[in-house]
C-alpha positions, 0 to 999 in steps of 0.5 A: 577122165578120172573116176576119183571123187574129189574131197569133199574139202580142201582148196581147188587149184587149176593148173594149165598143162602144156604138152599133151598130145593125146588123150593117153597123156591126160591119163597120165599125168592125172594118174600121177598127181592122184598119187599124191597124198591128199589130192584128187585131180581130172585132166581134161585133154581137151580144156589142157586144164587140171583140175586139182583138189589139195588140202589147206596150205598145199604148195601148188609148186609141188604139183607143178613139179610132179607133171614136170616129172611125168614129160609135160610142162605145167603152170598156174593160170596167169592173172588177167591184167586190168584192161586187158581185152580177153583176146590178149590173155598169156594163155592164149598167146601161148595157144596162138604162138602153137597153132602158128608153129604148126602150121608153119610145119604143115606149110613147109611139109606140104611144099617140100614133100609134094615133089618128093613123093611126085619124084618116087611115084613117076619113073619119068621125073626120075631124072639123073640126080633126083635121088640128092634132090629128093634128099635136099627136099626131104630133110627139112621135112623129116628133121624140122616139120616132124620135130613135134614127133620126135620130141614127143616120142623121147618123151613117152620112151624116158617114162616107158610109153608108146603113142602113135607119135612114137611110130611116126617117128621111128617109121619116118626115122627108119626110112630116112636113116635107111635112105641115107644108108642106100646113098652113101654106102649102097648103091642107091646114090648112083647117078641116073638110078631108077627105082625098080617097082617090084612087087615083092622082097627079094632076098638082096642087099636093099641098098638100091632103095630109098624111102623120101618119099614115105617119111616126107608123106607120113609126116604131111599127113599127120601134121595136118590131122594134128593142125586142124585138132589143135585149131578145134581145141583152141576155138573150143576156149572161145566161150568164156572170153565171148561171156566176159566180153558181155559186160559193160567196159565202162561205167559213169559213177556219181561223186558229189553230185558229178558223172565220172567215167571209169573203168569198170574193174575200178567200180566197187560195192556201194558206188551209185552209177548212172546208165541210160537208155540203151546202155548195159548195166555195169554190174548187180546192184539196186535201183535207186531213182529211176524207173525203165524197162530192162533187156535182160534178152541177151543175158537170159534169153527171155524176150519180154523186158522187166519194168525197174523201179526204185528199190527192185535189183538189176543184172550185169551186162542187161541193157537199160531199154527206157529211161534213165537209172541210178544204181548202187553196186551191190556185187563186182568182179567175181561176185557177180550173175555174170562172172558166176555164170562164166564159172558155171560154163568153165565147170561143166566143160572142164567136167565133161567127159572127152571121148578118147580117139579110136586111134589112140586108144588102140595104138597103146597096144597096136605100136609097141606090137609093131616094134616088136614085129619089126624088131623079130623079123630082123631077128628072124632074116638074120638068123637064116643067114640073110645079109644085114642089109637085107634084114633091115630092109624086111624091119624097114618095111614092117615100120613103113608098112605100119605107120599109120596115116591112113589112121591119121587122115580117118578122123581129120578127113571124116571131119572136113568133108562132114563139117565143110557139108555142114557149114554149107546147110548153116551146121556148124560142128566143132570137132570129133568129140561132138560126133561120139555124143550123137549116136547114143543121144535119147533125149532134146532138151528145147529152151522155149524162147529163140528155140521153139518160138521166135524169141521177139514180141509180137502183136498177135491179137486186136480185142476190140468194144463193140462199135470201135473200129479195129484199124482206128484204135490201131492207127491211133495207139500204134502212132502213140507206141512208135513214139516210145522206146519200150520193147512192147511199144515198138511191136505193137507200132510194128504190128499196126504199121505191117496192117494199116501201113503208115501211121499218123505222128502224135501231136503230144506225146508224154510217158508215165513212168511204169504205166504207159503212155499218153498224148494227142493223136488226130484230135483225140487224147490217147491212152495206152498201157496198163489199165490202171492208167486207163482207170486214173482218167475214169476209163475202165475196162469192160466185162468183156475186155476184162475176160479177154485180158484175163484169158490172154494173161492165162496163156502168158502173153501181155495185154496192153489197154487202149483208151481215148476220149474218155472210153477204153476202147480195146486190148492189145495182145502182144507175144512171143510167136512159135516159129512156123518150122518148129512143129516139123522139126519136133517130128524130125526129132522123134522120128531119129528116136529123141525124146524132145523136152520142152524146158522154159522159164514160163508158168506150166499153162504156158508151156503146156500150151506151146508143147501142144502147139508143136507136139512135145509132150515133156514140159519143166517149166518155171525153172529159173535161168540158173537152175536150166543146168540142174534139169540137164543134170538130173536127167543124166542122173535118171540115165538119159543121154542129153542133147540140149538146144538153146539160144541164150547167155543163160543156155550156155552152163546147160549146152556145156553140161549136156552130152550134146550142145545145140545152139541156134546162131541167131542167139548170143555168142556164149551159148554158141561158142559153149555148144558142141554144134551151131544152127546159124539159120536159126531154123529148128530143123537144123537140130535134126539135120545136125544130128543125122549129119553128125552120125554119119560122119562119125560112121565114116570115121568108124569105118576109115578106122576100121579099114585102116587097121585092117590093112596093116594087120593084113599087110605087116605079115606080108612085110615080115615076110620079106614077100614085100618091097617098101617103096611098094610099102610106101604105095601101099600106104599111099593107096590106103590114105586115098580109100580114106579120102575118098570114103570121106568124100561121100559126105559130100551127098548128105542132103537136108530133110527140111521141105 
């Protein structure tokens, strides 16, 4: 990333840049555009996206051309068509049509180069003409499936680069030019030719030798690491789709008196649309007549509904949980809490720092080293008067010696076995960048509702008047809730039903708008909601009730009152639970040294008194949805490496902001795909599981980089030397790919510490 400040003024423009192979080529290109008068850019290698600031009136063809100048290929966003279903976007066809190509390669790699190097490595599959198989086999690998290499190699070299495509594709290129030498002109195309297995150079022609097997292996190998990275970028654009996805698709607007059904890109501001029960609200407008309960769960995460009547403002992609409503758009398209929001999600990845790949960084220096290694040791045979042939055998097998698959398998394999153990304990991890965040991570910020607690009402309290009877005012108000459509009505039928089993049917039922319900059970004439609908029938709450209530409402749980026969009779107390592994899971964190924040949208008695339940001292509370990012932001600024752990729609700028983003699978789509780690279980303890699992992995990366370098820094001498034969080069090479794999492997023992 960029250390350029943006101008404070100017027209920002997003370009889309095809191209990049490695986290080198972003850099590149970003330092090219900031060379321009006026513009400020960041290049995000992960997002493939530019981010560019340029005066008023600046011709965004003039940036495009620039990158065009610097190898890449670069394009405004295209215009998302009306109707068009997210997963149909230009853009993602182009990311699919890649990815398709690359794994036609690996395919093809895979299948083709397996006899090969099974031909090379068993003298007793060397049958009379296996060397012209071997090379029938061979071509299409190193021509075809390597293509990607090759041209990205041209590339770095027309603007004076190096990158590790550029020694996989001069190591794989010299061995099968070389290969093709040893056929035609040496004496390696004899029919009934074996391959001798020395040990060391000896001081000939080289022209018995040939290396298929090197270039067709090296080419597998990294075409699967640079598949399944690609395959990890690609679903990393999934959160911005999923978001948009949430909204409504169609909407009923009223015309003269008259429902019209239309679609919803065609709703503009100030049109009156209807929505009932169980419908999402199209867009942000104001009620006006109607009154329900709206779910604003999926879009906030909060579990209790909001009670709407005429006049009061409702959210896009909420859902209508009562009776029927007639709005008034007041925001469309761009304007609105969604589209915000989904641009919130687009900045904070886009301006989330991508860690480099170890392998990159080093090979900036580490390729052209090896170049001139290989290209010195030709020299060098040459000047001691060896023959050519030989020279270039002791170049042949530095180049081999050095190409690096041992360091593209470290992060891939690392990777699979990690995630694949993951997946296997509901973790889901997204890909390499995720694990660099988890070793310097100190502080976990928790959203309360769906994290910590359960995230649905419950009834968890029965307050009762002297001489009522607790399974009577149950049965009786529990029948009266399970008739009503109210989210609070159905926990408190829920909560009766699992004590005193099967509950009587009303044998009257109406709903008061805003206030509650009322109707006949049994003989009696219920009432159940708010105590002012208790006090229009002259039924009011004791002293002793009215303390109860009172003391409830000061812990932020919802009391609903209960009347029949002319007397109020009782309370009903329902609330969002605490999730019985959550005070195990908070131990678990700090025992991996995480300061645990609880963050939460309720007033500080109630957050306090959760934090106390599960043992967190860190309490910010009443903090609106859209500010959750802000509290990430300013706890990076006090120079706090953040986690944060959250469920809902309005989790998601905040999990894209944080350095690592955990979120719980039973949440909403958009706060997953905009985590860096999924909990599918839902269970708390998964987020100290994640990150234990998370470092070890990156351990194993660390260590198979490590190993990797060290064996070609040892072994290239060897190979300058001439005291090295390339097929044993090539065996070499092999063995170091097999260290990897099976250092990787040992991922495989992680265990959870969940009990």
């Amino acid at each position: 990333m960029s250390t350029t400040a943006p101008p404070s003024t100017g027209t920002s423009v997003e370009l889309e840049i095809g191209g990049m192979t490695c986290a080198s080529c972003a850099m590149r290109i970003e330092k090219k555009l900031n060379k321009l008068d006026g513009v400020a850019a960041t290049v995000n290698y992960a997002t493939e996206k530019a981010k560019v600031t340029v005066p008023e009136g600046y011709d965004p063809a003039q940036l495009i051309a620039e990158v065009e100048k610097t190898g890449y290929t670069a394009a405004l966003p295209a215009p998302k068509e009306p109707h068009a279903g997210a997963d149909t976007a230009p853009g993602d066809r182009a990311e699919d049509r890649e990815l398709t190509s690359l794994h036609h390669r690996l395919v093809g790699a895979v299948t083709l180069s397996v006899p090969v190097i099974a031909m090379a490595m068993i003298p007793a599959m060397q049958f009379t003409y296996w060397q012209w198989a071997s090379l029938a086999l061979a071509a299409p690998v190193i021509v075809w499936a390597a293509w990607p290499f090759h041209k990205a190699a041209w590339t770095n070299l027309k603007h004076g680069a190096a990158t590790m495509d550029t020694l996989v594709s001069l190591g794989t290129g010299a061995a099968f030019l070389w290969s093709l030498y040893a056929l035609f002109f040496g004496t390696a195309g004899t029919p009934g030719m074996t391959h001798p297995f020395e040990f060391a150079l000896a001081p000939s022609d080289g022209a018995a030798n040939i290396y298929f097997e090197v270039a067709a292996g090296v080419t597998m190998f990294i075409l699967a690491g640079r598949y399944f990275e690609k395959r990890s970028k690609r679903q990393a654009g999934a959160a911005l789709r999923a978001l948009l996805e949430l909204g409504a698709k169609e909407v009923s607007v009223l015309r003269n008196g008259v429902e019209t059904k239309i679609a919803v890109e065609d709703l503009t501001v100030g049109a009156e649309f209807v929505v009932r029960p169980g419908e999402k609200i199209a867009t942000d407008g104001i009620v006006v007549s109607g009154t329900s309960a709206v779910d604003a769960s999926m879009l906030t995460g909060e579990s209790v509904p909001v009670e709407v009547a005429e006049g009061d403002t409702v959210t896009g992609a909420t859902v209508n949980a009562g009776g029927r409503l007639v709005l008034r758009a007041t925001r469309v398209g761009s304007d609105t809490q969604l589209a915000q929001m989904a641009k919130l999600v687009e900045d904070a990845q886009t301006g989330k720092a991508e860690v480099q790949r170890l392998a990159d960084r080093i090979s900036g220096v580490f390729v052209p080293i090896v170049i001139a290694i290989a290209v010195a040791a030709l020299g060098a045979w040459l000047g001691a008067g060896f023959p050519v042939t030989a020279a270039f055998t002791a170049a042949v097998a530095v180049l081999v010696i050095a190409c690096p698959c041992a360091l593209g398998l470290a992060t891939p394999t690392a990777l699979l076995v990690g995630t694949g153990r993951g997946a296997q304990m509901g973790i889901l991890i997204k890909g390499p960048e995720v694990l660099e965040s988890t070793r310097t991570v100190d502080t976990v910020v928790l959203d309360k509702t769906g994290t910590v607690t359960t995230g649905k009402m419950t009834l968890v309290d029965v307050v009762v008047e002297p001489g009522t009877d607790r399974v009577e005012l149950l049965r009786l108000a529990g029948a009266l809730e399970d008739a009503s459509e109210h989210p609070i009505a159905q926990a408190i039928a829920k909560g009766a039903t699992q004590e005193i089993g099967t509950l009587p049917t009303p044998e009257d039922f109406a709903n008061v708008d805003g206030m509650g319900v009322q109707g006949v059970v049994e003989g009696h004439a219920v009432l159940v909601g708010r105590p002012s609908l208790l006090a229009e029938w002259s039924q009011y709450l004791s002293d002793g009730l009215v303390e109860a209530k009172t003391r409830a409402e000061t812990q932020g749980k919802t009391v609903v009152a209960v009347g029949w026969d002319g007397h109020s009779r009782g309370l009903l107390v329902v609330a969002d639970t605490v999730k019985p592994t959550s005070a195990q899971a908070i131990a678990q964190l700090k025992e991996l040294g995480l300061t645990p924040v609880l963050l939460t949208g309720d007033n500080e008695a109630v957050a306090r008194q959760i934090a106390a339940e599960v043992g967190i001292d860190e309490v910010v509370a009443e903090v609106l949805p859209k500010d959750k990012v802000d509290v990430v932001t300013r706890l990076q600024s006090q120079g706090k490496v953040v986690a944060m752990v959250g469920d809902g729609v309005n989790d998601a700028p905040a999990l894209a902001q944080a350095d690592l983003g955990l979120a719980m699978g039973t949440g909403t789509d958009v706060a997953i795909e905009a985590s860096d780690i999924t909990l599918v279980r839902g269970d708390l303890r998964s987020a100290p599981d994640a990150i234990r699992l998370s470092r070890r992995t990156l351990g194993t990366i660390r260590t198979n980089l490590f190993w990797a370098f060290a064996y070609n820094v040892a072994a290239i001498p060897v190979a300058a030397l001439g005291m090295l034969n390339p097929m044993l080069a090539g065996a070499a090479m092999a063995f170091s790919s097999v260290f990897v794999v099976g250092n990787s492997l040992r991922l495989r023992s992680f265990r959870s510490t969940a009990i």
